[in-house]
KENU-409640 format. One record per residue (C-alpha): x, y, z; residue in three letters. Coordinates in steps of 0.2 Angstrom, whole numbers, plus 5000, padded with zeros to 4 digits. Each point is the difference from the previous one (the first is absolute). Layout:
N
XYZala;...
***
This chain:
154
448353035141unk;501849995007unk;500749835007unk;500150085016unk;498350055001unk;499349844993unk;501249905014unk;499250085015unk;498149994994unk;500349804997unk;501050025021unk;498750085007unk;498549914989unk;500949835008unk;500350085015unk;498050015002unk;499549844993unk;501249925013unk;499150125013unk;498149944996unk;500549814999unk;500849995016unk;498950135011unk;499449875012unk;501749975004unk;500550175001unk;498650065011unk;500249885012unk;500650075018unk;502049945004unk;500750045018unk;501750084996unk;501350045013unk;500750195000unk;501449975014unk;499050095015unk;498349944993unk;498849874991unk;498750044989unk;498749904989unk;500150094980unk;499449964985unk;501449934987unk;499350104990unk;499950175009unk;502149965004unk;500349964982unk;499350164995unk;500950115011unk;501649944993unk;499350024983unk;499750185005unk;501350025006unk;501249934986unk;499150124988unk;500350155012unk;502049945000unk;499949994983unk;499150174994unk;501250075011unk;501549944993unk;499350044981unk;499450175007unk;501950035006unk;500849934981unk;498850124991unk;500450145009unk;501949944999unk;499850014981unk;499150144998unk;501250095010unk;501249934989unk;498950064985unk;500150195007unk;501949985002unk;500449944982unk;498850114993unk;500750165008unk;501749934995unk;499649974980unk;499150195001unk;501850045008unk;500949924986unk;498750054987unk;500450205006unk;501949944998unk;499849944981unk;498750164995unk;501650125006unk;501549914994unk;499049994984unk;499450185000unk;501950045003unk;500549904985unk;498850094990unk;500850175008unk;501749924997unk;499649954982unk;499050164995unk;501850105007unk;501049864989unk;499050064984unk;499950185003unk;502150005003unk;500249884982unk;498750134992unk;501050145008unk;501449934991unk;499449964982unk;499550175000unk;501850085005unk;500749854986unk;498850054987unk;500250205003unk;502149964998unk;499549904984unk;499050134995unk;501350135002unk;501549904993unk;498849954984unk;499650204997unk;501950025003unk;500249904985unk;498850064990unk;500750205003unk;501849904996unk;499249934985unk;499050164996unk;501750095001unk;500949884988unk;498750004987unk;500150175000unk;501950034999unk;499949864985unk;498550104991unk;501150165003unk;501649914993unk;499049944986unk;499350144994unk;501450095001unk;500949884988unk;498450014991unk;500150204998unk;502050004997unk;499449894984unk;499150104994unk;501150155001unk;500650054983unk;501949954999unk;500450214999unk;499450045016unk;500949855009unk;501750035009unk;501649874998unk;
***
């Protein structure tokens, strides 16, 4: 049980004891004086009144701060789904952004690897070329050694 809770069962709990012990006192008839007219009422009957009428202030002005802060609530709340739509966008454009960003690197790598590729099968035709002009050369030497020293010309 909350404090609160607890606090205004002892209030009203004293509140009624009070009442019972002194209820001769309170039901006896007081003349009191409204300005233009007298009459006889029971304490007790006056004393209530205001009691009620305390309570109904009271439950009014509660009744006002609730619907104050639930008003409130609704505000905020409308606000933070605002701002939540806010984030969710900005961070699907990031996403969008980001996806874009990796798509243009990819793009990229692939032209870089492409003129890698090509410059690397340049080589290996210029180094294709070369071993075959040096396997030419060499078996030339190779068949002019061979060659019977009659046939060769000085």
């Amino acid at each position: 049980m909350r404090i609160r809770t607890l606090l205004v069962i002892i209030v009203v709990a004293a509140t009624a004891a009070f009442l019972f012990i002194n209820w001769r006192v309170l039901a006896a008839p007081v003349k009191f004086d409204f300005l233009l007219t007298a009459s006889e009422i029971p304490v007790g009957l006056v004393m209530l009144a205001l009691l009620t009428l305390v309570v109904l202030a009271f439950a009014a002005y509660v009744g006002m701060w609730q619907g104050t802060l639930l008003i409130d609530y609704r505000r905020q709340a409308k606000e933070l789904q605002a701002q939540r739509a806010l984030a969710e966008d900005a961070e699907a454009s990031r996403f969008t952004a980001l996806s874009t960003l990796l798509r243009d690197e990819i793009s990229q790598l692939d032209k870089r690897l492409e003129a890698s590729l090509d410059a690397l099968r340049g080589e290996v035709r210029d180094s294709e070329n070369s071993i075959a002009a040096t396997l030419g050369e060499m078996d030339d030497r190779l068949q002019r050694s061979h060659v019977p020293a009659e046939q060769r010309t000085p």
